[in-house]
Backbone bond lengths (Angstrom), bond angles and torsions (degrees), N, CA, C in turn:
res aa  C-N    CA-C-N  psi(-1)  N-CA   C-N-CA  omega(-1)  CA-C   N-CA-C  phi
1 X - - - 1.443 - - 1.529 110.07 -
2 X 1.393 122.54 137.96 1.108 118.26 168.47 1.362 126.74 -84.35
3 X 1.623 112.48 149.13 1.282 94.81 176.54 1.800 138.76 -74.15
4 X 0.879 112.16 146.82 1.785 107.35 167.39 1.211 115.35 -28.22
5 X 1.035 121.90 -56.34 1.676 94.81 -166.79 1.792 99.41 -96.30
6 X 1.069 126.86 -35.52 1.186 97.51 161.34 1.378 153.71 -71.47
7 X 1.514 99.29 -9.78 1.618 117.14 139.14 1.526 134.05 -38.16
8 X 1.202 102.80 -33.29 1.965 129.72 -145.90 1.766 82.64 -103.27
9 X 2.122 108.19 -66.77 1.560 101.87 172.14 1.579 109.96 -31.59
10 X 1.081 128.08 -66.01 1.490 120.86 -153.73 1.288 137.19 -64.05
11 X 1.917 88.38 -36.83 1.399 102.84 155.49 1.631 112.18 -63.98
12 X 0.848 131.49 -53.26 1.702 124.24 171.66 1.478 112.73 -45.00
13 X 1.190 108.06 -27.56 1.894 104.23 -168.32 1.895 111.16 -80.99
14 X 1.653 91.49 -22.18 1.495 102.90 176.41 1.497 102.87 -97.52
15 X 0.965 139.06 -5.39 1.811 143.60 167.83 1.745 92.06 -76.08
16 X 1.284 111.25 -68.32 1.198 106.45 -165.34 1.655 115.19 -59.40
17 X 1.405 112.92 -49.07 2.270 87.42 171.65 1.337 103.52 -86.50
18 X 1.344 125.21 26.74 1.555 118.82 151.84 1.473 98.05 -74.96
19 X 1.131 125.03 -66.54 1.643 127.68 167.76 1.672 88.23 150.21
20 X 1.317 122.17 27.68 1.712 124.51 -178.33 1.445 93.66 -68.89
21 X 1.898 115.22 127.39 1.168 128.01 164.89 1.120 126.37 -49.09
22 X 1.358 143.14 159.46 1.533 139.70 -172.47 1.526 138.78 40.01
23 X 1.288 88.58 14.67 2.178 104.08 -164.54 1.515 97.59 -84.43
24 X 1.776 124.52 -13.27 1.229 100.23 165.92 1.296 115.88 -69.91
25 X 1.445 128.04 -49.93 1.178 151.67 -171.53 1.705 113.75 -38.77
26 X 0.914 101.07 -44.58 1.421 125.00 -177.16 1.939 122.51 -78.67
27 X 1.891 91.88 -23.56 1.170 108.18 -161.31 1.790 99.26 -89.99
28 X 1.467 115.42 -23.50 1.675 125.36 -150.70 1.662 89.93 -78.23
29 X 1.384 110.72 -49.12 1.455 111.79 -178.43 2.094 108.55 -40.62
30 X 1.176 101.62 -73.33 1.250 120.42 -164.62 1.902 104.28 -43.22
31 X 1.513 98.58 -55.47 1.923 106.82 171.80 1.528 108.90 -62.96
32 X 1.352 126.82 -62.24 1.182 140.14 -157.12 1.674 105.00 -33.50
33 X 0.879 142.13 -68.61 1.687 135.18 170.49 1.400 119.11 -33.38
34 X 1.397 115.73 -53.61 1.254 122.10 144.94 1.176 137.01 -19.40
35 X 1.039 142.69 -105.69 1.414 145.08 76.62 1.871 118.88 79.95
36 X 1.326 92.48 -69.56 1.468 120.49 177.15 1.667 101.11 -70.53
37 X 1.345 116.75 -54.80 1.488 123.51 -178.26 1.456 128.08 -53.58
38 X 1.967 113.52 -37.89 0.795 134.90 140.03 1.820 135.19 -29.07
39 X 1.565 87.67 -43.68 1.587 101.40 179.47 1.308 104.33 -76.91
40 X 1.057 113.85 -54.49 1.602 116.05 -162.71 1.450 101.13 -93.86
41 X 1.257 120.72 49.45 1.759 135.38 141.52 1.500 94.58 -126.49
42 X 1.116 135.06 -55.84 1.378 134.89 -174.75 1.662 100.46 -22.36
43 X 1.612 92.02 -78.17 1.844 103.86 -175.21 1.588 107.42 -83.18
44 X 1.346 135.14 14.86 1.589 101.46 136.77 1.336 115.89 -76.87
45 X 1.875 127.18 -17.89 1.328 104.61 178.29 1.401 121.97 -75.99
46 X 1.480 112.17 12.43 1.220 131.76 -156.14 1.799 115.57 -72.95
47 X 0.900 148.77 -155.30 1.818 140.55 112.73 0.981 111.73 -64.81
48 X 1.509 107.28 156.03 1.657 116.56 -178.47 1.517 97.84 -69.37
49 X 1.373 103.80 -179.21 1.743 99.30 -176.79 1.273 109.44 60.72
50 X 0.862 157.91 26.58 1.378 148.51 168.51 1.600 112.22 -52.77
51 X 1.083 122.31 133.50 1.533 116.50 171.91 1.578 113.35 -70.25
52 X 1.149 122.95 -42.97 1.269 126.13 168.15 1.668 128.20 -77.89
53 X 1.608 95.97 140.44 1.704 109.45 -174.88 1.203 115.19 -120.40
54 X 1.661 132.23 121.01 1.182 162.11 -176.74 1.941 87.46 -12.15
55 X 0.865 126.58 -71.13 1.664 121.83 -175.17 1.911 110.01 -52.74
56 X 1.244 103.12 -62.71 1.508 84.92 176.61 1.624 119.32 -59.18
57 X 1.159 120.61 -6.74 1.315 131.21 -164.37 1.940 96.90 -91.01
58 X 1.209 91.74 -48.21 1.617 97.47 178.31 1.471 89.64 -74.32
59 X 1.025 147.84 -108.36 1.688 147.75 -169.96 1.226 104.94 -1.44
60 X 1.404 133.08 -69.17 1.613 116.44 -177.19 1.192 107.59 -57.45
61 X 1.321 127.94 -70.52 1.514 109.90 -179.41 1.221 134.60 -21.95
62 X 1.382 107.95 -61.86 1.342 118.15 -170.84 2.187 100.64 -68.42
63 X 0.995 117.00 -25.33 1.222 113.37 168.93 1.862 119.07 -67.85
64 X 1.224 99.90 -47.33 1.323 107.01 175.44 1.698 106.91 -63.12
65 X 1.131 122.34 -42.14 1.384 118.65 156.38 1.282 139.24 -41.30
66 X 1.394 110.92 -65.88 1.863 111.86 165.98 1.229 96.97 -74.42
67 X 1.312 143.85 0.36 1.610 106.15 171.68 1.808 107.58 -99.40
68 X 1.469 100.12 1.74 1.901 106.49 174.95 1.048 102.50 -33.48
69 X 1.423 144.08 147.30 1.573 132.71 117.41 1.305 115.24 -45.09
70 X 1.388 141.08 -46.96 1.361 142.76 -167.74 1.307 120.30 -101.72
71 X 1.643 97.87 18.78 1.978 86.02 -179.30 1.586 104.63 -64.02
72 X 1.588 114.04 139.37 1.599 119.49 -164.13 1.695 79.82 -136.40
73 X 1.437 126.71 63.13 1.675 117.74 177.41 1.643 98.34 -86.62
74 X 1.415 110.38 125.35 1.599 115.95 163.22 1.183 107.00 -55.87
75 X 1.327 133.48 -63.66 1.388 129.58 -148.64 1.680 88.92 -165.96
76 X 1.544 86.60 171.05 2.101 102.39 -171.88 1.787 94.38 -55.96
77 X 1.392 133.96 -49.47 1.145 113.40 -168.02 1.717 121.69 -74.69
78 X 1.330 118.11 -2.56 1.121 120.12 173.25 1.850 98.68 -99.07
79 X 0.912 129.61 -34.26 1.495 124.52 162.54 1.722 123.67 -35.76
80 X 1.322 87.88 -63.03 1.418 107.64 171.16 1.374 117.48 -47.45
81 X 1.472 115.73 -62.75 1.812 115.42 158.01 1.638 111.44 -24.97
82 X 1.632 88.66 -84.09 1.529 82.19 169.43 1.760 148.74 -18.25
83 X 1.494 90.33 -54.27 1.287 106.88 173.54 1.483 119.62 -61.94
84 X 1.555 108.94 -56.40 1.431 116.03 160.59 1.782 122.16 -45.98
85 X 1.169 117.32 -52.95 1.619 89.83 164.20 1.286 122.81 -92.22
86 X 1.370 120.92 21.07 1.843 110.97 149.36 1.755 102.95 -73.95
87 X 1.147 109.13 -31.69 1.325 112.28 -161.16 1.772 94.11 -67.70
88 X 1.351 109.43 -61.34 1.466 123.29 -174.02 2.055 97.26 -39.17
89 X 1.358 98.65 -43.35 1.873 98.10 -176.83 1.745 106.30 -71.40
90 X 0.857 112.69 -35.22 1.622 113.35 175.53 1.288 114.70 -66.24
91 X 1.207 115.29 -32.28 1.486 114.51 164.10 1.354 119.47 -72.71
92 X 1.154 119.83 -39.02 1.547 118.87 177.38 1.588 109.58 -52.76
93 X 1.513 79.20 -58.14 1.631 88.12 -171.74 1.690 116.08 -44.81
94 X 1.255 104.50 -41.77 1.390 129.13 -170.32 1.631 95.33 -58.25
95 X 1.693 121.31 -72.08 1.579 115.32 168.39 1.063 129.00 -42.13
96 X 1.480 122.48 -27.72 1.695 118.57 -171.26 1.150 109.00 -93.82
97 X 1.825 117.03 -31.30 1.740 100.79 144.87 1.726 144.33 -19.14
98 X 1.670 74.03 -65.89 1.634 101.22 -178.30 1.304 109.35 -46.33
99 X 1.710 108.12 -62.15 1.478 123.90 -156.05 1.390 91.62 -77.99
100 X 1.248 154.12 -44.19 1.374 138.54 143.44 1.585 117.92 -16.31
101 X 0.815 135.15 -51.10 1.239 131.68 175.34 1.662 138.88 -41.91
102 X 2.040 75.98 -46.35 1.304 91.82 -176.40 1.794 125.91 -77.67
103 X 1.096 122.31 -177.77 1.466 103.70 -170.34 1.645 99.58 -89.53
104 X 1.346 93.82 145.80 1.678 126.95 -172.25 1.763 101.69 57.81
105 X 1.435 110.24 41.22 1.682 120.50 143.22 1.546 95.86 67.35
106 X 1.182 140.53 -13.98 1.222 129.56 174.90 1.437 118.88 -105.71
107 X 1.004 130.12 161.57 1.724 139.36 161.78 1.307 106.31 -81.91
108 X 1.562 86.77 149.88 1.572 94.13 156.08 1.601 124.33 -66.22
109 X 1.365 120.77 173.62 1.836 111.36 -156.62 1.323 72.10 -126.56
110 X 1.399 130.65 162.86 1.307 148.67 -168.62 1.856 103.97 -136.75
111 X 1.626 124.51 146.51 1.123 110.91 172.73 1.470 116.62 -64.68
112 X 1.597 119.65 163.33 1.293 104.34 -171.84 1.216 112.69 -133.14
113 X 1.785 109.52 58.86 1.794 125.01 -158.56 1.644 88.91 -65.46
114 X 1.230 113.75 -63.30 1.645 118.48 -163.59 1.614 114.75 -65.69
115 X 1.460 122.87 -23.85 1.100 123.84 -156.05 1.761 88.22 -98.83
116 X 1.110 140.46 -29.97 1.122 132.47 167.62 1.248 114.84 -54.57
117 X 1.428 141.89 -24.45 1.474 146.67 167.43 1.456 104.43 -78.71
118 X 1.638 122.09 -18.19 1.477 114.10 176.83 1.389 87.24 84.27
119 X 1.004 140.37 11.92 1.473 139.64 167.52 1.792 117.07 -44.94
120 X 1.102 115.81 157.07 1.567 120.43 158.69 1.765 114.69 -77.37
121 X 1.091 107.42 16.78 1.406 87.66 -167.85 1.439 112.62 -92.62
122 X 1.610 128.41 147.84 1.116 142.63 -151.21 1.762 90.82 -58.58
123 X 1.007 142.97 -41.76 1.490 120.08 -164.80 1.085 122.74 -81.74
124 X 1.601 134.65 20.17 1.673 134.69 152.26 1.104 110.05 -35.82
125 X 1.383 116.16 106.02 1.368 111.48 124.81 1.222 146.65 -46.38
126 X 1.157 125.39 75.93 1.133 152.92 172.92 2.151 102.51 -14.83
127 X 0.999 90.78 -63.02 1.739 115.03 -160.34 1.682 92.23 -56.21
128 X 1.691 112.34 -64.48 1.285 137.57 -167.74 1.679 100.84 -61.37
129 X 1.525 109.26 -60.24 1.613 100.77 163.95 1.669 129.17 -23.58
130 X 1.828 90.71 -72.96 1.716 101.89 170.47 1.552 111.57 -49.40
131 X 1.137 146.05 -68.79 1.417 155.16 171.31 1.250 99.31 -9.03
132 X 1.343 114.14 -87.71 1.310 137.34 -174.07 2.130 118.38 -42.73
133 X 1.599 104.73 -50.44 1.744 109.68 170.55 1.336 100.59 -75.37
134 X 1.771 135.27 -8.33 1.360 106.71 165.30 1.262 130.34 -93.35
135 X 1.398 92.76 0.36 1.613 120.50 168.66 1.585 105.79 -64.64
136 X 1.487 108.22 -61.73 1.710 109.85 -160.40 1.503 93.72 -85.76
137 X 1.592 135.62 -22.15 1.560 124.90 145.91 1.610 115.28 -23.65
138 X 1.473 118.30 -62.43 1.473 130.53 166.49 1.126 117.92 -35.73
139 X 1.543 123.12 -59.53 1.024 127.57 178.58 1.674 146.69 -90.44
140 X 1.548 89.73 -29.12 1.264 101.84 164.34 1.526 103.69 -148.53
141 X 1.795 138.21 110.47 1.480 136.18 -136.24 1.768 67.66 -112.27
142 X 1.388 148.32 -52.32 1.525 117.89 -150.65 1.710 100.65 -81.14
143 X 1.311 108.62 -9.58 1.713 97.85 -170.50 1.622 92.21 -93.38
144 X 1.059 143.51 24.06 1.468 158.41 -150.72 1.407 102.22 -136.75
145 X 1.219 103.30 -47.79 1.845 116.46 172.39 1.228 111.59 -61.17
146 X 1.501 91.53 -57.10 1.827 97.06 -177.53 1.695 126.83 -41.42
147 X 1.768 88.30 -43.81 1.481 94.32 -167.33 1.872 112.06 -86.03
148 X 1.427 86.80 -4.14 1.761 88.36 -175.04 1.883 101.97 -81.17
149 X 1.592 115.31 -43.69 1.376 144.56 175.70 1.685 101.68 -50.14
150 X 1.320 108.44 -41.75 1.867 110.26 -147.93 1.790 90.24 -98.30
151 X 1.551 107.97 -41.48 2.107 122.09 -157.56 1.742 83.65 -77.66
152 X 1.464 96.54 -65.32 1.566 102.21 -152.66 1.592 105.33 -92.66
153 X 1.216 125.67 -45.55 1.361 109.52 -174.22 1.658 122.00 -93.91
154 X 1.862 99.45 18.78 1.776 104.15 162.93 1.379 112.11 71.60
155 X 1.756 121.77 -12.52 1.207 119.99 165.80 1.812 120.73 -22.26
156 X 1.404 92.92 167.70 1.511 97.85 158.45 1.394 121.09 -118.59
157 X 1.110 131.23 -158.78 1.441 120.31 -167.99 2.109 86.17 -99.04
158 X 1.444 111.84 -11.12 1.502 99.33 -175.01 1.324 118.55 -71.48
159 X 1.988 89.03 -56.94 1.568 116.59 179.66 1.519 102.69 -45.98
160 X 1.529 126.51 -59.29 1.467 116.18 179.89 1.157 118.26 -63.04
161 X 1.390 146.87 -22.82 1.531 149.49 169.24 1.651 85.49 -62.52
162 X 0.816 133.70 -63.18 1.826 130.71 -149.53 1.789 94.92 -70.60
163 X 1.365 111.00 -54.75 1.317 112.61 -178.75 1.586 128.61 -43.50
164 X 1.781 99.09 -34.31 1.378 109.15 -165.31 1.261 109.32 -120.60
165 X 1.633 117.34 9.53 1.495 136.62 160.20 1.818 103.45 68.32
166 X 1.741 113.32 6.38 1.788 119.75 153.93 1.220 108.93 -56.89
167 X 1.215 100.63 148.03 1.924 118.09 148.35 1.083 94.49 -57.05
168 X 1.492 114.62 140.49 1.266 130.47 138.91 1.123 157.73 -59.40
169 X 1.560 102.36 4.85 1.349 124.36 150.18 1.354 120.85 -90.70
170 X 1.253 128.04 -14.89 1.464 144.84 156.80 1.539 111.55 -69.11
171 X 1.124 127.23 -32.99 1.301 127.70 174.70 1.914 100.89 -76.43
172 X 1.246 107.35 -51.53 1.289 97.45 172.90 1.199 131.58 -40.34
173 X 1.675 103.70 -31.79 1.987 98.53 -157.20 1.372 80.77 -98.97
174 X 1.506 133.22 -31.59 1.440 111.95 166.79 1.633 145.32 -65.50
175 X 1.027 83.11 14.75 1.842 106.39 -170.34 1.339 97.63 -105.34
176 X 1.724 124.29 -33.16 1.449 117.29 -146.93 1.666 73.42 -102.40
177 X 1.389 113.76 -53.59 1.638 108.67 -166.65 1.469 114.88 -57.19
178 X 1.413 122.85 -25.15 1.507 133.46 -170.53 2.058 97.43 -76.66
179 X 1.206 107.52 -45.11 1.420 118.91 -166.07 1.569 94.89 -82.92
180 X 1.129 118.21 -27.23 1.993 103.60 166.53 1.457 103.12 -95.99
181 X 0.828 117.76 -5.70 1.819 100.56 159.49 1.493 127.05 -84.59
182 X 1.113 110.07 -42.04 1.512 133.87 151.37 1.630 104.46 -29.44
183 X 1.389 92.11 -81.86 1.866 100.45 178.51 1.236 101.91 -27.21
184 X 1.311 132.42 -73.08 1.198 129.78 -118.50 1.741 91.84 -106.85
185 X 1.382 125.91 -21.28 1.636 127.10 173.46 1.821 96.98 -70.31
186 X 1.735 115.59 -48.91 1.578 107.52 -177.43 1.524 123.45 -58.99
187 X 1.340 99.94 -41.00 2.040 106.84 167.17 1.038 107.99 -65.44
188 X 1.456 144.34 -20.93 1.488 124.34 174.08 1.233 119.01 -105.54
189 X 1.815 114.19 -26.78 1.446 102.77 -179.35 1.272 107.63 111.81
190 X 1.269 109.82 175.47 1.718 120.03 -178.46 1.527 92.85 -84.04
């Protein structure tokens, strides 16, 4: 059985590209916990100091979302994906600001012991991450899905089999093969 409110999300998610009035409004409550939790793992892998806080982080997203022309969300857990890599782009965006800033337009690169496990741990490179999945986007775009669905949007290996209509043993070997390519592009670099 599904639950109520994520029952209630879905029906709102199909009101809203019906063009049903107020279904975003209605919709932020139901994600927002969600959503929010998401954020505030995002930016602990973050640097300290971060200018950005887990709520404005959820707010743009979710804005950049209902204002899509093409948001096509099945249901709250494919939203949520969604949401998670707008979020993952706001962060980029957010570093390449930064690293723009700095002198000769780049950042410093940080080692990337933890982020090669896909770990939470505070020293992701954020920048080097993105670099690298638009690489295996190139090369392989569903094991790219996987890892955006599984890293950033907290999936499971089920929810993404159901989402992306794979076996779930195919999601598996693309998770393990996506995360040793990863490894092995973050230990060496661009």
């Amino acid at each position: 059985m599904v639950a109520p409110d994520r029952a209630e999300a879905t029906r709102l998610l199909v009101g809203f590209r019906a063009g049903e009035a107020g279904t975003a409004e209605r919709l932020m409550p139901l994600v927002y916990a969600e959503l929010r939790a998401l954020a505030a793992g995002y930016l602990r892998r973050e640097r300290s100091g971060h200018t950005l806080q887990p709520t404005a982080l959820v707010h743009e997203a979710f804005l950049r979302l209902v204002d899509a022309t093409a948001l096509d969300a099945k249901d709250q857990t494919h939203f949520v994906a969604l949401a998670a890599n707008t979020m993952r782009r706001i962060l980029v965006e957010h570093a390449r600001a930064r690293a723009a800033e700095k002198r000769g337009g780049r950042g410093e690169r940080t080692h990337l012991e933890t982020a090669c496990a896909l770990s939470d741990g505070p020293d992701l490179d954020l920048l080097a991450l993105d670099e690298a999945l638009e690489k295996l986007a190139s090369l392989d775009p569903r094991q790219a899905r996987v890892v955006e669905l599984r890293f950033f949007g907290g999936l499971t290996v089920e929810e993404v089999a159901e989402l992306t209509g794979a076996a779930r043993r195919t999601i598996e070997l693309d998770w393990t093969l996506a995360r040793a390519f990863l490894r092995r592009e973050l230990e060496h670099g661009p």
